[in-house]
VMD Tcl script that draws the C-alpha trace (Angstrom):
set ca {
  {0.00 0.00 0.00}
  {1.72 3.30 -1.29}
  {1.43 6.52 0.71}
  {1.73 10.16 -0.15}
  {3.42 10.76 2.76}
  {7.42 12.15 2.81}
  {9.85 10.76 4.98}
  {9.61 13.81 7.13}
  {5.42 13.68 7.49}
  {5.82 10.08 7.97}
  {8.18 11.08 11.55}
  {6.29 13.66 12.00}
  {2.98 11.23 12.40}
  {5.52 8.35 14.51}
  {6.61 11.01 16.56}
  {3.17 12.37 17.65}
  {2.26 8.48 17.97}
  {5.16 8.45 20.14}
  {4.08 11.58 22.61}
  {0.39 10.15 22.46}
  {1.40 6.59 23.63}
  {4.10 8.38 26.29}
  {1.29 10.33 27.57}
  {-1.39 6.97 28.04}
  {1.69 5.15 29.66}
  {2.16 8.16 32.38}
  {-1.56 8.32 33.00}
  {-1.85 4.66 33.59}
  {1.35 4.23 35.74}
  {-0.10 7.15 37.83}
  {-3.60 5.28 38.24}
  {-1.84 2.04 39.18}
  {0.28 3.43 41.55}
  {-2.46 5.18 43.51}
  {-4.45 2.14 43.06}
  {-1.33 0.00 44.38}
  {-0.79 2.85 47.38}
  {-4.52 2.72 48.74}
  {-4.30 -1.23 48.98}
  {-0.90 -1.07 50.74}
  {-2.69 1.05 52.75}
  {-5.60 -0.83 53.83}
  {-3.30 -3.58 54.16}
  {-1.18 -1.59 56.62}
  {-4.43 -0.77 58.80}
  {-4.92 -4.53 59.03}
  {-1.44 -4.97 61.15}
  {-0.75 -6.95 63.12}
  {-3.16 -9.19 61.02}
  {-0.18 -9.26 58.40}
  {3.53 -8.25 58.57}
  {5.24 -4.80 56.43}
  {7.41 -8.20 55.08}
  {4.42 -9.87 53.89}
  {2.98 -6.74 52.24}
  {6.31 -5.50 50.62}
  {6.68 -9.24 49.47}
  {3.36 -8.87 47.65}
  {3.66 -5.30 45.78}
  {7.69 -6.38 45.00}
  {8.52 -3.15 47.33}
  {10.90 -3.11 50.21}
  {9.28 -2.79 53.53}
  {10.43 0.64 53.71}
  {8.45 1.94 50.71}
  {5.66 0.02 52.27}
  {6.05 2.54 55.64}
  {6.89 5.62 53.19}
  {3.34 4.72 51.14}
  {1.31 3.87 54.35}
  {2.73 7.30 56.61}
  {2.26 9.61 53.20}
  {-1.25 8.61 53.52}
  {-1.56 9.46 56.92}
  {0.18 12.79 57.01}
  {-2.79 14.06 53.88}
  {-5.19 12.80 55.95}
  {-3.91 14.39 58.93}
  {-3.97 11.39 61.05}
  {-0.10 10.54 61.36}
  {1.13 10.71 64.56}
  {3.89 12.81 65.88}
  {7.48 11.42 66.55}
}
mol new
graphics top color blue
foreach p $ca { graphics top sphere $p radius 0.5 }
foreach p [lrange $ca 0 end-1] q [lrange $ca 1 end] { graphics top cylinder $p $q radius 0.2 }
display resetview
């Protein structure tokens, strides 16, 4: 199938395929990520039914981004408490 298309309109189209498909990629990452952070969450509220280890083990995190995730939450909601 033959095109009228020039080299340049050709990576002109690719490249604005390109920034399209970047821009779906950071919008989805973003939505599984805060889908990913309110679980570890509610997972965290559950302790001492299950471990940080156990958690981290499931989302491939360390237990430290676990803690990071779960005290983020509580510092927006204003409910972290003070060292």
């Amino acid at each position: 199938m033959a095109t009228d298309r020039t080299p340049d309109s050709r990576a002109d189209a690719l490249l604005e395929q390109l920034r399209t498909a970047s821009a779906e990629l950071e919008e989805t990452t973003r939505r599984l990520t805060e889908r990913r952070n309110r679980i570890i969450v509610q997972l965290c509220e559950m302790q001492p039914l299950l471990s940080r280890k156990a958690i981290a083990d499931a989302a491939d995190l360390s237990e430290n981004m676990v803690y990071t995730v779960f005290r983020k939450d509580k510092e927006r909601r204003g409910t972290a408490k003070k060292d």
